[in-house]
KOLSE-271788 format. One line per 5 residues: for each residue x negated, y negated, z of C-alpha. Coordinates in steps of 0.02 Angstrom, whole numbers. Layout:
BEGIN
X Y Z | ...
***
This chain:
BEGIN
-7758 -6693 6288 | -7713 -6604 6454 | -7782 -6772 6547 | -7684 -6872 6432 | -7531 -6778 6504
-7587 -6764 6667 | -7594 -6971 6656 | -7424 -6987 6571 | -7329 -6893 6688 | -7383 -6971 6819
-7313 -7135 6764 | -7138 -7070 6804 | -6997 -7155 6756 | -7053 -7246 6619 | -7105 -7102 6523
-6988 -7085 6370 | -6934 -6906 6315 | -7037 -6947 6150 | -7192 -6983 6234 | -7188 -6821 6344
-7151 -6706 6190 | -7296 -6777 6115 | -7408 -6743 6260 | -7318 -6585 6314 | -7445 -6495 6219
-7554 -6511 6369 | -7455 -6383 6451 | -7509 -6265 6300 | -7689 -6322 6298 | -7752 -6191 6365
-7693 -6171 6589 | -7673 -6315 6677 | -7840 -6350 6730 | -7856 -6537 6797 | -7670 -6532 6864
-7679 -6588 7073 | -7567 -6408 7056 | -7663 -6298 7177 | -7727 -6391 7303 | -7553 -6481 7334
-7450 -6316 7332 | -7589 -6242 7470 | -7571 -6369 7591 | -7390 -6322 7593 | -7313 -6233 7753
-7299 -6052 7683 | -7166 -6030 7799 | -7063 -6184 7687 | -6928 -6110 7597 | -6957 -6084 7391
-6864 -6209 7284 | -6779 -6157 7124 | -6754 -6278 7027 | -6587 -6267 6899 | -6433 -6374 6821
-6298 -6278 6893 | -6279 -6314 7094 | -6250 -6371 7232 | -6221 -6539 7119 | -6161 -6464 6949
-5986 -6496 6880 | -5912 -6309 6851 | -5848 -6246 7030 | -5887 -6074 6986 | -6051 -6080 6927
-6119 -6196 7090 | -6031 -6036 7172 | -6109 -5905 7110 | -6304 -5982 7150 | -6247 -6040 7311
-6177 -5860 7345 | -6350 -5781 7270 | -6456 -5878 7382 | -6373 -5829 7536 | -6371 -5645 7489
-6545 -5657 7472 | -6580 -5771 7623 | -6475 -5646 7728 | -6599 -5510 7691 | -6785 -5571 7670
-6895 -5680 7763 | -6978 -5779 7637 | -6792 -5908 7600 | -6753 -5986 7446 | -6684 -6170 7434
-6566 -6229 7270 | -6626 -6383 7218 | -6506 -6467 7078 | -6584 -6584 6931 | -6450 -6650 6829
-6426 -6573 6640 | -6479 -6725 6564 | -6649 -6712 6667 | -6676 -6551 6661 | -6633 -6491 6450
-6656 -6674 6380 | -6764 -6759 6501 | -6946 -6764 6574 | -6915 -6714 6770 | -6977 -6532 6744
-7131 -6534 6635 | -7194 -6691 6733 | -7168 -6603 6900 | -7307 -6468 6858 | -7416 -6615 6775
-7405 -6690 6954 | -7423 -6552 7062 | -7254 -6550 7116 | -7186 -6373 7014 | -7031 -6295 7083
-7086 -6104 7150 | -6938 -6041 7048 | -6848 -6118 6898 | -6748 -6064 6718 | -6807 -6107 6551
-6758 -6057 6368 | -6836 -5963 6235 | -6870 -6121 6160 | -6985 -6197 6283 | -7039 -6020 6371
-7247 -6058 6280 | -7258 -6233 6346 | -7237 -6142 6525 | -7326 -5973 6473 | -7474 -6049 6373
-7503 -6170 6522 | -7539 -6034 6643 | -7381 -6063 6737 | -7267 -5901 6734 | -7288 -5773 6844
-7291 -5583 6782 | -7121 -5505 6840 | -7144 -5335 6770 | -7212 -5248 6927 | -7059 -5302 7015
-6954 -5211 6881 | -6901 -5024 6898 | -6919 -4936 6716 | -6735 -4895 6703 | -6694 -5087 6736
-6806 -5125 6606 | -6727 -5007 6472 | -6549 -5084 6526 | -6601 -5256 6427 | -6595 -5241 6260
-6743 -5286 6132 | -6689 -5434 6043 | -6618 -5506 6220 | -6808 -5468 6312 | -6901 -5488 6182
-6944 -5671 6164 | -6981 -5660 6349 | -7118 -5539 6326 | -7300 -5579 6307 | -7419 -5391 6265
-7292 -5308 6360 | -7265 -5407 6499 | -7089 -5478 6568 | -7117 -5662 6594 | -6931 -5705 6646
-6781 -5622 6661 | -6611 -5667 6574 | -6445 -5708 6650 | -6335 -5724 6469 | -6335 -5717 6291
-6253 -5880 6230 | -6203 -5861 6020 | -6165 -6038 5939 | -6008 -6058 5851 | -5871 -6200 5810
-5737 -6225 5903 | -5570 -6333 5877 | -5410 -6413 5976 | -5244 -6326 5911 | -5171 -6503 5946
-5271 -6585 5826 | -5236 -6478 5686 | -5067 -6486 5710 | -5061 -6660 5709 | -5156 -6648 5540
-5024 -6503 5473 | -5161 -6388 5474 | -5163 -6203 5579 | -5271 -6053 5595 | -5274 -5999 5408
-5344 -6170 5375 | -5496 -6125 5481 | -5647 -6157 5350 | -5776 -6015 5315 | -5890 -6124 5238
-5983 -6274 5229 | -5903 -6374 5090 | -5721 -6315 5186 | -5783 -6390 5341 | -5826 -6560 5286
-5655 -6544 5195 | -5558 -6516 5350 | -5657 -6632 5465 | -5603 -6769 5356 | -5419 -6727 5364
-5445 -6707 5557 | -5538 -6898 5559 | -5411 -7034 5620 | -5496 -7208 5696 | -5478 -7118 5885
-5570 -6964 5833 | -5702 -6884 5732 | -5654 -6726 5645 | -5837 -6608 5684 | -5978 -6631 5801
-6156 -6585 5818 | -6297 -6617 5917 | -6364 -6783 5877 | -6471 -6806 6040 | -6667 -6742 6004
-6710 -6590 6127 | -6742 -6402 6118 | -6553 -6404 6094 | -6515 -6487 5942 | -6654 -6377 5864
-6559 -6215 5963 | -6388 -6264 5856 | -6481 -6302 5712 | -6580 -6133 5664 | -6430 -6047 5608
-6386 -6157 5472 | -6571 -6150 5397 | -6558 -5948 5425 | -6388 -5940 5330 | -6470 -5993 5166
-6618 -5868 5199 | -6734 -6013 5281 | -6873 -5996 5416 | -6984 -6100 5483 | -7144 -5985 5474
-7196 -5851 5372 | -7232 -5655 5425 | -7416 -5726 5427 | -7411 -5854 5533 | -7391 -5992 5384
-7270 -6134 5345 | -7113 -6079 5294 | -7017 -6237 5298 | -7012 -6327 5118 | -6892 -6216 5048
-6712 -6243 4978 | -6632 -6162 5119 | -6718 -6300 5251 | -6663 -6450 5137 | -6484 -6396 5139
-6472 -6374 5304 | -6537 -6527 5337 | -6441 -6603 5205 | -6264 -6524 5305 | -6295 -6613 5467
-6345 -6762 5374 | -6191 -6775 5267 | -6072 -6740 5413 | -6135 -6910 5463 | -6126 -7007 5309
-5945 -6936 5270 | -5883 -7027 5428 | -5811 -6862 5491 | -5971 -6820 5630 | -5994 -6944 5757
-6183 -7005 5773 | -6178 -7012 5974 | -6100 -6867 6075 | -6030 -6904 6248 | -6052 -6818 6425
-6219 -6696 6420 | -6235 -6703 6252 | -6150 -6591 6115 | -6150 -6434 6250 | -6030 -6524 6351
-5864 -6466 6267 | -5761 -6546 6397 | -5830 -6739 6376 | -5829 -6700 6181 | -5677 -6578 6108
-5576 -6598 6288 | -5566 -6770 6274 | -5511 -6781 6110 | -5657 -6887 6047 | -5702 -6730 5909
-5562 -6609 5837 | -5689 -6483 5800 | -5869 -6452 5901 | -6006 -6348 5867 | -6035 -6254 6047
-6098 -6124 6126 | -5984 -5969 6220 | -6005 -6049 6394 | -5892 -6186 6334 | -5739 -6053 6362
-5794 -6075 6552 | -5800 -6277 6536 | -5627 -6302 6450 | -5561 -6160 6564 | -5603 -6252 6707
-5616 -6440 6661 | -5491 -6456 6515 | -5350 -6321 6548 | -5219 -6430 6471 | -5306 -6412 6299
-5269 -6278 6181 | -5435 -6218 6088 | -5469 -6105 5957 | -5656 -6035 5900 | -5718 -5972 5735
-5898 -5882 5658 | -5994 -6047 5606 | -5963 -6063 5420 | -6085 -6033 5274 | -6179 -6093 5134
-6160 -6058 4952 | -6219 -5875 4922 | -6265 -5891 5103 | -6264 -5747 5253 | -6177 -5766 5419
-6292 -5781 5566 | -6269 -5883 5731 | -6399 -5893 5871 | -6408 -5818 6040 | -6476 -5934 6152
-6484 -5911 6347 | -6555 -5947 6507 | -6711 -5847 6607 | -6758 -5854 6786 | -6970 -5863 6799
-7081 -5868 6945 | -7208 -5995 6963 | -7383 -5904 6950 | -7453 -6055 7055 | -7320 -6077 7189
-7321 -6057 7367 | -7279 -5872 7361 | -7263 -5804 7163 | -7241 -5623 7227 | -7090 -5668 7345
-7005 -5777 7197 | -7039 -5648 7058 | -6946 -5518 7193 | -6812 -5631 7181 | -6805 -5636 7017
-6789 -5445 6987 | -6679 -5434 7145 | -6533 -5546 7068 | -6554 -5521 6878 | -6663 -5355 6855
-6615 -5207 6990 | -6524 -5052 6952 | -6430 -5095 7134 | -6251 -5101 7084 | -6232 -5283 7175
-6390 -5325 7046 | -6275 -5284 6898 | -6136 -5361 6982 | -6190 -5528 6974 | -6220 -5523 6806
-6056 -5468 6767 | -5978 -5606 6878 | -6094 -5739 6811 | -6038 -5684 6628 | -5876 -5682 6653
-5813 -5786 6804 | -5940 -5928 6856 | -5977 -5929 6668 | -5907 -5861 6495 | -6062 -5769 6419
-6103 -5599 6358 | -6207 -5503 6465 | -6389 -5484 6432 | -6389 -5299 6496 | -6303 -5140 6428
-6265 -5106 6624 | -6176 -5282 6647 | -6057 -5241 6475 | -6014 -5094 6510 | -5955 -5152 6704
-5881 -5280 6629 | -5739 -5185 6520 | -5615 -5264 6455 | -5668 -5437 6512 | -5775 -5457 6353
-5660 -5397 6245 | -5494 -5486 6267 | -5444 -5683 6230 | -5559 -5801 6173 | -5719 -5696 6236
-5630 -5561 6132 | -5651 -5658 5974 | -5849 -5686 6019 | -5887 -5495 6042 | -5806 -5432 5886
-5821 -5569 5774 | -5967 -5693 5823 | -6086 -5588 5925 | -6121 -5473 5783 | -6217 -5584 5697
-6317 -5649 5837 | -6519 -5686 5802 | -6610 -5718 5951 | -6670 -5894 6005 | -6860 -5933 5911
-6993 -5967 6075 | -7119 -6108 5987 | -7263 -6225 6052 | -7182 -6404 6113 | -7288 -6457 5938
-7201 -6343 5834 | -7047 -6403 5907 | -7077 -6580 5897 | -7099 -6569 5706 | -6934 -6483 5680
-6850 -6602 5784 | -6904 -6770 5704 | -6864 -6686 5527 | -6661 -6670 5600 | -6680 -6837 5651
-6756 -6923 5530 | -6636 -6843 5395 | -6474 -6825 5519 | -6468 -7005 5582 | -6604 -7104 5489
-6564 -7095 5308 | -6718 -6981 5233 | -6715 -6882 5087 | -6712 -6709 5154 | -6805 -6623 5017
-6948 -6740 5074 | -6939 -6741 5244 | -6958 -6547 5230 | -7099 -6542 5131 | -7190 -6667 5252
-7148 -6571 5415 | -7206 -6404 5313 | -7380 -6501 5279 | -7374 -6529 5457 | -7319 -6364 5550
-7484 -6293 5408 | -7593 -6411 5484 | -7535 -6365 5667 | -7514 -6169 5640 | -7694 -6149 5575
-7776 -6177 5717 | -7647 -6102 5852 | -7704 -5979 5994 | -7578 -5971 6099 | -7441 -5812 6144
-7361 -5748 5976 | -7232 -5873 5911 | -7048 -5783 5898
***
C-alpha cells in the first residue's frame, strides 16, 4: 500500500482527491518507510529557512489573518537563528485537495504545517509529527483544556498545539428574512422548522439553507453533530461499528432531503461551504451552516450584510450538540530541524510569556473570530468573547461544543462516501448505513494505529 501511494503522489496533478483518500492510508501504514523523505530533507542547507506551510498568508483573502502570521514570523525571525518562511497553499489545496499529503509521499514535507483533528492519524500514524511536549512548560500545558488537547494527544504526548476552537452553527441574512416576512422569533429550533423556513426563504435567485456538499474532512466536520443529536456514533466504547443505527439514517436522511426539497443548493461557491462570504454574503443561500470564524469573513468581506446566528437545530426527541473543530500547528519529526520548529510551535501557541497568550487572544478575536483554546487567552480576552455576535457563541452555542473525532483517512473515507452517496446521489439512507457499518467492522478489526477519538 505505502508504494502504491508513494507512486500515486508522485503523478501530481492528475491525482484526483478520490484516488489520494483511497491511498492515503499509506500514510497510516505503519511510518513512511520507502518515502525519498530523508535523504531529500538531508541534503538540504540547514542554514535554509523552515517552511510552514498554511491557508492563511501572505496570499489568503482575510487582511487580518495574513497579518497576524506575517507579524508571528517576524517576531520569531527577530529573535532566533534558525528563520521561518510562510509558504501559502490555497484553501482549496490545502483542506480539499492533494498538495499536502503528496508533498510528504514525495519527499517534499513542509518543516512546519496545521492540520485538524480529523486528519491528525494520517500524519501521526505515518511517523510524521514531531513530539512537542518537551518544549512545553507544565503550567502552559494545564492552561489548555482537556477536550481542546485531547485529540492531539497520543500516551501523553502533545503532538500539535491549537490556535482556536471553531463550534458549527447556522447562520442567516436579516435581509432575506425580511424579504420573506419572517424575523428572529421565526428562527427554527429544529429540523422539520428548518426545512420549513428554507423553503419560504427559496426564490429562483437563492436557496434558502446550505451545507457542505463538497467531499473532504469538512463535510464530515459539519456533519457529526447532526448524527450526535439523535444519540448516533460512529464507533462503539469497544472499538466496534456503531454506525447502522436510527440516529445515522436520519441524519443522513436531513442533508439528503434539504436537497430534494429544492431549498439546499447541491454545489456551494467560493472555498466551499466554509466560505460564508462567496455563499450567505452573496446572497446565493439565506441561511448557511458555518463555523464561528465566519463572524471574521462577513466582518471583513461582506460588512454591508446584516447576519444573524443560531444553536444548529434538532431532531425529534433529539439533544443539542455542535462540534468544535480547529486548527493545530505540528512539527515535522523528519524536517530539516524538528527541534527548532517544535520551539516555534510552543513559542507562538504554548508559552506562559504574556506576548505567547497575546497572540492567541488577537488571533481569536481580531485576525479571526474564534474562542480561545486556552483558559489564559479567555480570560485576556474579556469582554471580547462575550459581546455581539461572538456573545451569542459563548453563552448559547459553545456550551454544547463536542470536540472534533481524529480517525484513520479509511475511516474517514467510509463516512464520507455514505454523505455522498445519500446527500447528492439518491441512496436509501437506511442502506447506505448499514453498508458503511459492514465496512468501518471490517476496517476497525484489524486497526493498530493511535487510539481513534
Amino acid at each position: 500500500m505505502t508504494d502504491s501511494f508513494s507512486k500515486n503522489a508522485n503523478q501530481g496533478a492528475g491525482l484526483s482527491r478520490r484516488k489520494l483518500l483511497a491511498g492515503g492510508a499509506a500514510l497510516t501504514a505503519g511510518g513512511l518507510t520507502g518515502f525519498p523523505f530523508i535523504n531529500r530533507m538531508a541534503l538540504r542547507a540547514q542554514d535554509a529557512p523552515l517552511q510552514f506551510w498554511q491557508f492563511y498568508a501572505p496570499g489568503g483573502q482575510v487582511a487580518p489573518q495574513v497579518e497576524w502570521f506575517e507579524k508571528a514570523i517576524a517576531d520569531w525571525n527577530d529573535g532566533h537563528e534558525q528563520k521561518i518562511e510562510l509558504v501559502y497553499v490555497p484553501n482549496s489545496e490545502y483542506i480539499n485537495g492533494t498538495k499536502l499529503a503528496t508533498s510528504f509521499a514525495s519527499g517534499t514535507g513542509p518543516d512546519i504545517f496545521i492540520i485538524s483533528p480529523g486528519d491528525f492519524l494520517r500524519y501521526y500514524n505515518g511517523g510524521v509529527l514531531h513530539d512537542l511536549t518537551p518544549f512545553i512548560d507544565e503550567a502552559a500545558r494545564a492552561d489548555f483544556p482537556e477536550s481542546v488537547i485531547a485529540n492531539r494527544m497520543v500516551d501523553g504526548k502533545i503532538y500539535g498545539i491549537p490556535m482556536e476552537v471553531e463550534p458549527m452553527a447556522m447562520y442567516y441574512s436579516i435581509k432575506a428574512f425580511e424579504e420573506a416576512g419572517l424575523n428572529e422569533n421565526d428562527v427554527p429550533k429544529t429540523w422539520e422548522e428548518l426545512l420549513e423556513v428554507a423553503q419560504k426563504l427559496t426564490t429562483p435567485e437563492r436557496y434558502g439553507v446550505l451545507f457542505e456538499t463538497t467531499p473532504g474532512y469538512y463535510q464530515n466536520f459539519t456533519w457529526y453533530p447532526f448524527l450526535w443529536q439523535g444519540g448516533g456514533e460512529f464507533q462503539t466504547v469497544d472499538g466496534k461499528s456503531a454506525f447502522d443505527s436510527p440516529a445515522t439514517v436520519q441524519a443522513l436522511k436531513f442533508w439528503q432531503d434539504a436537497i430534494n426539497s429544492g431549498a439546499a443548493p447541491r454545489q456551494v461557491l467560493g472555498n466551499g461551504a466554509n466560505d460564508a462570504t462567496a455563499n450567505l454574503g452573496s446572497g446565493y443561500c439565506a441561511m448557511q451552516n458555518v463555523g464561528i470564524w465566519a463572524i471574521s469573513q462577513l466582518t471583513n468581506n461582506a460588512p454591508d450584510v446584516p447576519f444573524g446566528v443560531f444553536r444548529l437545530p434538532t431532531p425529534p426527541n433529539g439533544k443539542y450538540v455542535t462540534v468544535g473543530g480547529g486548527w493545530a500547528f505540528v512539527a515535522n519529526a523528519k524536517g530539516k530541524n524538528p527541534d527548532a520548529a517544535a520551539e516555534f510551535c510552543a513559542w507562538a501557541l504554548a508559552s506562559m510569556e504574556q506576548d505567547s497568550i497575546d497572540r492567541v487572544v488577537t488571533w481569536c478575536t481580531k485576525a479571526k473570530s474564534d474562542m480561545p483554546p486556552r483558559n489564559s487567552a479567555l480570560q485576556a480576552g474579556g469582554d471580547a468573547f462575550n459581546q455581539g455576535i461572538m456573545g451569542v457563541f459563548s453563552k448559547e452555542i459553545h456550551p454544547g461544543t463536542r470536540a472534533e473525532p481524529r480517525v484513520p483517512p479509511e475511516v474517514y473515507k467510509i463516512i464520507s462516501d455514505a454523505i455522498q452517496q445519500t446527500q447528492l446521489g439518491g441512496a436509501d439512507p437506511q442502506a447506505t448505513a448499514t453498508a458503511a457499518s459492514q465496512q468501518l467492522d471490517a476496517f476497525l478489526a484489524s486497526y493498530s494505529g493511535a487510539p481513534i477519538l
